[in-house]
C-alpha positions in Angstrom: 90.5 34.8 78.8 92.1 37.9 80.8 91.4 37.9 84.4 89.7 41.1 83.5 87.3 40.1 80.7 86.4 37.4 83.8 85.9 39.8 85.6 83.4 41.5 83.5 81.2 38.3 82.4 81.3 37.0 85.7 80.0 40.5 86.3 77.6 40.3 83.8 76.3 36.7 84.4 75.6 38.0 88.5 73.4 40.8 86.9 71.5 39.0 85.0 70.6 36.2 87.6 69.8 38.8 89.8 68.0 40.1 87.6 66.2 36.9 86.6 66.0 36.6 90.3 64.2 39.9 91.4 61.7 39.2 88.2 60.7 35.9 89.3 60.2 37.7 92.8 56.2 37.8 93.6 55.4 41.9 93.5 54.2 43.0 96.8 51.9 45.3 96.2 52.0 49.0 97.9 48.5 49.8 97.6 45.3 48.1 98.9 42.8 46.5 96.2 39.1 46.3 97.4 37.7 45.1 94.4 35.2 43.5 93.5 33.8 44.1 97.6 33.6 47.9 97.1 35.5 50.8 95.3 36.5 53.8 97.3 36.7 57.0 95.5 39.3 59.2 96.7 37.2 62.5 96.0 35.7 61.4 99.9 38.8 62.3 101.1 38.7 65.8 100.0 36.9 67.1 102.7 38.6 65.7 105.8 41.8 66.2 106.9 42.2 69.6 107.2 43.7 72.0 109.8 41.3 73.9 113.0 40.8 74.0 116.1 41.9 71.0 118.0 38.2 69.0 119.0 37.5 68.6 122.4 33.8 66.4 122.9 32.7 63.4 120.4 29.0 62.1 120.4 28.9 58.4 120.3 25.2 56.9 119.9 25.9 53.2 120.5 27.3 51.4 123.6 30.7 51.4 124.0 32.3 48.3 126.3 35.7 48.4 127.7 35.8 44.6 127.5 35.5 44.8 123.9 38.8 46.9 123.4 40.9 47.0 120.7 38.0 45.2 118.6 34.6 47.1 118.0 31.6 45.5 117.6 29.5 49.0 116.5 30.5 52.2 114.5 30.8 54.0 117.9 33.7 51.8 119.2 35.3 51.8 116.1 35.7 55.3 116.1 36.6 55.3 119.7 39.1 52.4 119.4 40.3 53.6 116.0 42.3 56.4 118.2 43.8 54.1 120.6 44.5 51.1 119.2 47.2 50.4 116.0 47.3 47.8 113.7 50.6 46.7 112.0 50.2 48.3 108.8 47.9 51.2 108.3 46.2 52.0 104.9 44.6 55.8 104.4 42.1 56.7 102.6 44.3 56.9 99.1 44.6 52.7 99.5 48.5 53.1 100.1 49.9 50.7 102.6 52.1 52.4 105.2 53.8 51.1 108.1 52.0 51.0 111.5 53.2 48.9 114.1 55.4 47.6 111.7 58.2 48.9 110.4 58.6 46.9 107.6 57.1 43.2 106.2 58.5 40.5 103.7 57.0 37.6 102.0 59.1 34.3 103.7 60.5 31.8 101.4 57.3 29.6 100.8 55.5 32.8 99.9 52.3 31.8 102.4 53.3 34.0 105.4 54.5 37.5 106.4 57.8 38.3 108.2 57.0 40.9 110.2 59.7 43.3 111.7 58.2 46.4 114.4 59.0 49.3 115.0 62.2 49.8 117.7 60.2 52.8 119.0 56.7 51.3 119.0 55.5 51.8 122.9 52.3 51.3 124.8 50.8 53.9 126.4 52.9 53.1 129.6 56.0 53.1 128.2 56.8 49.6 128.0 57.9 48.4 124.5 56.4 46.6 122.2 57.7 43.1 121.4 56.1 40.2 119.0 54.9 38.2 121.8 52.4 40.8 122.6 51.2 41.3 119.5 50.3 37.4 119.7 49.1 37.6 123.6 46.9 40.6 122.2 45.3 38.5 119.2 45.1 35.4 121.5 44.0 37.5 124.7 46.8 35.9 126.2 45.7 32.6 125.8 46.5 29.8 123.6 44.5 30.3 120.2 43.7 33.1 118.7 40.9 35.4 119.6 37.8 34.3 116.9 37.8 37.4 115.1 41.4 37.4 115.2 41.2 34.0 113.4 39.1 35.1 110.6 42.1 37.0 108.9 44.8 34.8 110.5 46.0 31.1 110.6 48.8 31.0 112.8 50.9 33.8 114.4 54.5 32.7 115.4 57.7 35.1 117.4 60.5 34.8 116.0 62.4 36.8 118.1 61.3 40.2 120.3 61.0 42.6 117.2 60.0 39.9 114.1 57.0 37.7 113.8 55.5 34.7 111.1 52.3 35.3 110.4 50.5 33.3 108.0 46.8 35.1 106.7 43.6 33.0 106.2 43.3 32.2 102.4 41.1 34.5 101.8 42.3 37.3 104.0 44.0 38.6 101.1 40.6 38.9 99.2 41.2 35.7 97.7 43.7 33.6 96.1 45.9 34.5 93.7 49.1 36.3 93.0 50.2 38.9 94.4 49.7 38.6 97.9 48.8 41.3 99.8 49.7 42.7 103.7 46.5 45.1 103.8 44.4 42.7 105.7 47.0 43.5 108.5 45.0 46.9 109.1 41.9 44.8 109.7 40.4 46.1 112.8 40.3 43.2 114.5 44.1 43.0 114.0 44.6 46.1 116.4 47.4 45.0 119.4 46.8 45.8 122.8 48.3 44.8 126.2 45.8 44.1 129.1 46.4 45.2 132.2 44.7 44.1 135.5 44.7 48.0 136.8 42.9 49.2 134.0 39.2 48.7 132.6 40.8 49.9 129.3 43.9 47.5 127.5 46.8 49.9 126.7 47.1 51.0 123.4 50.2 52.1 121.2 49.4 55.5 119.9 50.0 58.7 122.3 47.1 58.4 124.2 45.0 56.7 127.0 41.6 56.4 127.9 39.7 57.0 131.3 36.5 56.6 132.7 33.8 55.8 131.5 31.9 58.4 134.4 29.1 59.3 134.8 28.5 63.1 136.1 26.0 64.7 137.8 23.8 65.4 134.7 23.7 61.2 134.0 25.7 61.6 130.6 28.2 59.0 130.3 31.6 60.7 129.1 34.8 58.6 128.2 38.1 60.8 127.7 41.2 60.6 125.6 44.4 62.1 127.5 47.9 61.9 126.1 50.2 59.4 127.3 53.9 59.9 126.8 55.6 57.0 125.4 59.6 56.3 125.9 59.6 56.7 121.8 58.3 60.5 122.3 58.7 61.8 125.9 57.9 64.8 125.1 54.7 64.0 123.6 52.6 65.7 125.9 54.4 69.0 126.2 55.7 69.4 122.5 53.4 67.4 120.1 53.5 68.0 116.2 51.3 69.5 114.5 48.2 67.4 114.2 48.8 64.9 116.6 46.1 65.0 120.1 47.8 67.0 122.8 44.8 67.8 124.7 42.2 66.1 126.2 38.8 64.6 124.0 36.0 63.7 125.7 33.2 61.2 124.3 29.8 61.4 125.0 28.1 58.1 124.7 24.4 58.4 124.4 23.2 55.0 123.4 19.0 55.7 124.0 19.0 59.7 123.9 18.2 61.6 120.4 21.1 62.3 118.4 19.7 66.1 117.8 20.4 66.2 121.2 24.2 65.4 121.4 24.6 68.5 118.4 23.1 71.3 121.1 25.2 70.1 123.3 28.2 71.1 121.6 29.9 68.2 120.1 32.5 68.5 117.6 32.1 65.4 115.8 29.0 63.0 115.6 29.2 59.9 113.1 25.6 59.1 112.5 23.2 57.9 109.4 20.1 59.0 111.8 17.8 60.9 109.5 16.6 63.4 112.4 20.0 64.4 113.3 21.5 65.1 109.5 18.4 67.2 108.5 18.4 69.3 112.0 22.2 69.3 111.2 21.9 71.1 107.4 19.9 73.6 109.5 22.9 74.6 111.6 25.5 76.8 110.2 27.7 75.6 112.6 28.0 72.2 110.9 29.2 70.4 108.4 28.1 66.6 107.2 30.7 64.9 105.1 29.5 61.5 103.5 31.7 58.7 104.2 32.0 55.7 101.6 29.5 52.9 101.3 30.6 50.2 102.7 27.9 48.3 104.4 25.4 46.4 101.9 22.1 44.2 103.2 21.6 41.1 101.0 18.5 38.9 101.2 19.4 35.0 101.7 16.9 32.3 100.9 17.0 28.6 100.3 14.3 28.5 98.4 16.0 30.2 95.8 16.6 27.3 92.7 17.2 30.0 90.0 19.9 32.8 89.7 18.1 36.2 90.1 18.8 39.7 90.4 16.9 42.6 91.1 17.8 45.5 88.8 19.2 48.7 90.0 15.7 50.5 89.4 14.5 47.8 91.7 17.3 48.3 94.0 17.3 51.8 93.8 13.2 51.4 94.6 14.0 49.7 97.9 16.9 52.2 99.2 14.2 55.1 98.4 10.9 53.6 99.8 12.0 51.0 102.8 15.4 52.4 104.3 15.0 55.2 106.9 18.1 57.2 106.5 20.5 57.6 103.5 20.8 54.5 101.4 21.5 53.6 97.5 20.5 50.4 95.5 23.5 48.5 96.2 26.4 48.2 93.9 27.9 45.0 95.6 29.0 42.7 92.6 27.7 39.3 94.7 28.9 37.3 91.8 31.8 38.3 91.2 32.7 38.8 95.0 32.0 34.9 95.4 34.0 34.0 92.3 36.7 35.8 93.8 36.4 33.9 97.2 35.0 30.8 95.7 38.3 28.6 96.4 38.1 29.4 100.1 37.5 26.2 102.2 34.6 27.5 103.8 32.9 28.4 100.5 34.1 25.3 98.5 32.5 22.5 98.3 29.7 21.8 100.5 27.0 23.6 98.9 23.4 22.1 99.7 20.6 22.4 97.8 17.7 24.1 97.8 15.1 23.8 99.5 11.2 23.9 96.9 8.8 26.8 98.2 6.0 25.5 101.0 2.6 26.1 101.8 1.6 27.5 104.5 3.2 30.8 106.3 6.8 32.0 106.0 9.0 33.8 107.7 11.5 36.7 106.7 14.1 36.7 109.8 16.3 39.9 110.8 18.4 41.4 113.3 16.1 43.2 115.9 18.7 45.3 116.9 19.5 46.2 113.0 16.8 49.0 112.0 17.9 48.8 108.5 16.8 45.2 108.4 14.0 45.6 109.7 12.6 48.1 107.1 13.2 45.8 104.7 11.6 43.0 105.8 8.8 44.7 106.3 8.9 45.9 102.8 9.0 42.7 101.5 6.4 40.8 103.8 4.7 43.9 102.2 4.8 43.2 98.9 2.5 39.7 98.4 -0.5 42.0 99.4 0.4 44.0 95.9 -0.8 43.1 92.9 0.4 40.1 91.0 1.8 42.3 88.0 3.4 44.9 90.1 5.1 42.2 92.4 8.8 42.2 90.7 10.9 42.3 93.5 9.2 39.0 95.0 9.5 37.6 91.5 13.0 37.8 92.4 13.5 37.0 96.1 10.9 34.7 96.5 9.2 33.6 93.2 7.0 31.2 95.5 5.9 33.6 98.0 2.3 34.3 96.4 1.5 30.8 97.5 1.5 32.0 101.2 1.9 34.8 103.8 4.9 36.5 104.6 5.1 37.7 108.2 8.6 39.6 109.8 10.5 37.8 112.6 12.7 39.8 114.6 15.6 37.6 116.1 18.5 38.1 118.2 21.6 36.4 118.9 22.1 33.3 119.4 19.1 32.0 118.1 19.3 34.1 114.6 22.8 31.5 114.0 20.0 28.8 115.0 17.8 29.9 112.2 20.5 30.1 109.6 21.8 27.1 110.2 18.2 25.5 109.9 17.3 27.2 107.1 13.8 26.6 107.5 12.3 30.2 106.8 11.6 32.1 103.9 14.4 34.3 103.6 16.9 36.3 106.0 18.4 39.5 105.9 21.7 40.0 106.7 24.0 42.8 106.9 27.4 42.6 105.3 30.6 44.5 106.0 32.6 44.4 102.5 35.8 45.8 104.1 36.6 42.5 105.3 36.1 41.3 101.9 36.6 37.2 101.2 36.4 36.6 104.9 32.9 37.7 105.5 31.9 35.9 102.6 34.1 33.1 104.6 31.8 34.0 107.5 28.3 33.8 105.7 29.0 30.4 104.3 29.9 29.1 108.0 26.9 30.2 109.4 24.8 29.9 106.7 25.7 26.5 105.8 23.1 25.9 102.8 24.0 29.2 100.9 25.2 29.3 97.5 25.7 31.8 95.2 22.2 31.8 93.8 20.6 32.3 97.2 22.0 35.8 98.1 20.8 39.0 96.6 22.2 42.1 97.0 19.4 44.8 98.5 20.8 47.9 99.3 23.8 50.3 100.5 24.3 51.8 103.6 26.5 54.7 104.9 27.1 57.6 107.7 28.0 61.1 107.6 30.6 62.8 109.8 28.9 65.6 111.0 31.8 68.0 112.3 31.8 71.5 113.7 33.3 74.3 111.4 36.3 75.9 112.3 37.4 72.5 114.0 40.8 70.0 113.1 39.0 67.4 110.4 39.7 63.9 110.9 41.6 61.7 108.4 39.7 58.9 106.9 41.1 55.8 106.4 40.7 53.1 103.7 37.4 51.3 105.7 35.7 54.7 106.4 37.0 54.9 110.1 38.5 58.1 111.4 41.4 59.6 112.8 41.1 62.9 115.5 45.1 63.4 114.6 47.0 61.2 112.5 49.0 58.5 114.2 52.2 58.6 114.5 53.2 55.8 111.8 51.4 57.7 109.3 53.6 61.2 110.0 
């Protein structure tokens, strides 16, 4: 053979094991799946994002806690955080994953963790780069395990050097097992890196901003503001910002116990709320627009008395959203079934199924959240429902097919002893709230705390969601793929 017909079928041979190669590769995929947890139609995002006035003054109407920071625990600190606070890959509201804090992410060679490289430029809000031991002091809150909710998406989180990390998601972090994996669980919340410093109430995040306060002026309003913060990556942030990113200040008003109506007179330029009161004195303002975010939380009703599968139909469902819920809400479309079949190789949700429990005599209890007003009005519904007539009753036929033998009475719990009940079991049925953006890990979650569930014992109720109400003639904010949004993009997304 000539050296060059070697040449050429050596040639040839190298292709096609490369080929062979990149074929056997696992796909890693550049868009986010939700399904089965929810579906996200892309016609929300229509309405937001668009160019205005920059805003100046949010409403908040929940508590907001600097400790808490970067992970909310209510829709007002998630949009507060949301503008502080990156994750390492971000995910809009068209499902595409984009980089964040990092600047690019491989599969290693067991394919079971992520090798994530950051960004060169990524700063904190100080200046001070950002390296992959403080994205791991961050998720550990600079201790030696990882922060609980941290641990919910994430096994183990390793340095491998200043810019490139190991990190290794929970099994079903990636919306359960199978091929391909999937780095969108990196944009969970929870996920969001921060660096704590001693001189600060707030931990520094990596966009170009800071926050200050919360004060309290004379008129008792509590007010939290957003300033820019130039970063060694941008130093001219402040001065020459692009288009769309925050260059002026943005104050929050947090009024936790006041009437949402009243935050709109005072001239707020963006209230998230799914207060009734608020969106219909709102459509009454020409000032303001309301733009429906997606459904994305759903209330299910968990009982262990349950022996039978059941489901309520969506005439049922839709019977409850209409006639219990204060406030929007739909029969919900969360696919329980298929949501656990999905998750159902998960070690928390595998295996240890107990079963249930025979209906009682006597009284019985259906326990809820007494800070969760949604909850509530179902529960009440329900209790409701034994004093109805025994062929009208086919919601209870459903939930609680023993519940004629005895009366149902509401029991509003808070934390911790609502965990206490779960675990026991020992009432009629619970309520429980569900966030289906974090997909096989809340399903993870339920069967940890609710260790007697299976998949016959939870029935889907209803869907909740909130509407950005947002002042005409302002900037709209992005919306990203778990309904959160963004006043200014960040600058990963540009």
């Amino acid at each position: 053979m000539s050296p060059t017909r070697r040449i050429v079928v050596l040639g040839l041979v190298g292709c096609l094991g490369g080929c062979r190669a990149a074929a056997q590769a696992p796909l890693i995929p550049s868009r986010f799946d939700p399904a089965p947890f929810y579906a996200l139609d892309a016609s929300s995002c229509a309405p937001v994002d668009s160019p205005g006035e920059p805003m100046s003054l949010v409403g908040l109407t929940e508590d907001v806690n600097p400790s808490h920071a970067p992970i909310p625990g209510n829709e007002s600190e998630r949009l507060l955080f949301r503008q502080v606070y990156e994750t390492l890959v971000h995910i809009g509201c068209d499902l595409t994953i984009r980089p964040g804090l990092a600047a690019t992410w491989q599969l290693d060679a067991t394919g079971t963790g992520w090798i994530i490289t950051l960004r060169r430029d990524a700063r904190f809000s100080d200046g001070t780069a950002v390296t992959a031991r403080d994205v791991i002091a961050s998720w550990t809150r600079g201790g030696s395990t990882l922060h609980p909710d941290v641990s919910r998406f994430v096994r183990t989180a390793t340095a491998l050097d200043d810019f490139t990390l190991s990190v290794v998601l929970q099994q079903w972090a990636g919306q359960g097992s199978g091929p391909p994996p999937s780095p969108g669980p990196l944009a969970q919340p929870a996920l969001a890196v921060a660096r704590f410093a001693a001189e600060s109430p707030w931990p520094l995040g990596t966009r170009e901003v800071r926050l200050e306060g919360p004060a309290t002026p004379s008129d008792g309003r509590i007010t939290i503001t957003m300033v820019p913060a130039a970063s060694a990556s941008t130093p001219d942030a402040a001065a020459t910002t692009p288009a769309g990113r925050i260059n002026t200040p943005v104050r929050f008003l947090v009024s936790p116990r006041r009437d949402a109506r009243d935050l709109l007179d005072q001239g707020v330029d963006l209230l998230v709320t799914r207060d009734p009161a608020a969106l219909a004195y709102a459509n009454t303002l020409a000032q303001f627009d309301a733009m429906p975010l997606p459904w994305l939380r759903s209330y299910v009703f968990v009982s262990r008395e349950k022996a039978q599968p059941g489901t309520l139909t969506s005439e049922l469902r839709q019977q409850l959203a209409d006639d219990a819920v204060p406030g929007e809400a739909q029969g919900s479309s969360y696919d329980w079934p298929q949501a656990w079949g999905r998750c159902a190789n998960t070690p928390a949700a595998a295996g240890q199924d107990q079963p249930p429990r025979s209906g009682r005599s006597g009284a019985g209890r259906i326990v809820y959240d007494s800070a969760d007003a949604v909850a509530r009005a179902l529960a009440e519904r329900i209790a409701a429902l034994t004093a109805r007539a025994a062929d009208s009753n086919s919601i209870l036929d459903v939930l609680l097919p023993q519940a004629r033998a005895r009366a149902l009475q509401v029991a509003p719990v808070r934390e911790p002893a609502l965990s206490s009940a779960l675990v026991r079991g020992d009432d009629a049925g619970f309520i429980i709230a569900v966030d289906r953006t974090a997909g096989c890990a809340e399903i993870a979650s339920l069967r940890e705390r609710v260790p007697w569930v299976t998949q016959n014992g939870v029935v889907p109720l209803v869907d909740t969601r909130l509407r950005a109400v947002v002042r005409r003639g302002r900037s709209r904010p992005a919306m990203e793929w778990d309904g959160s949004l963004l006043i200014g993009r960040p600058v990963s997304s540009q």
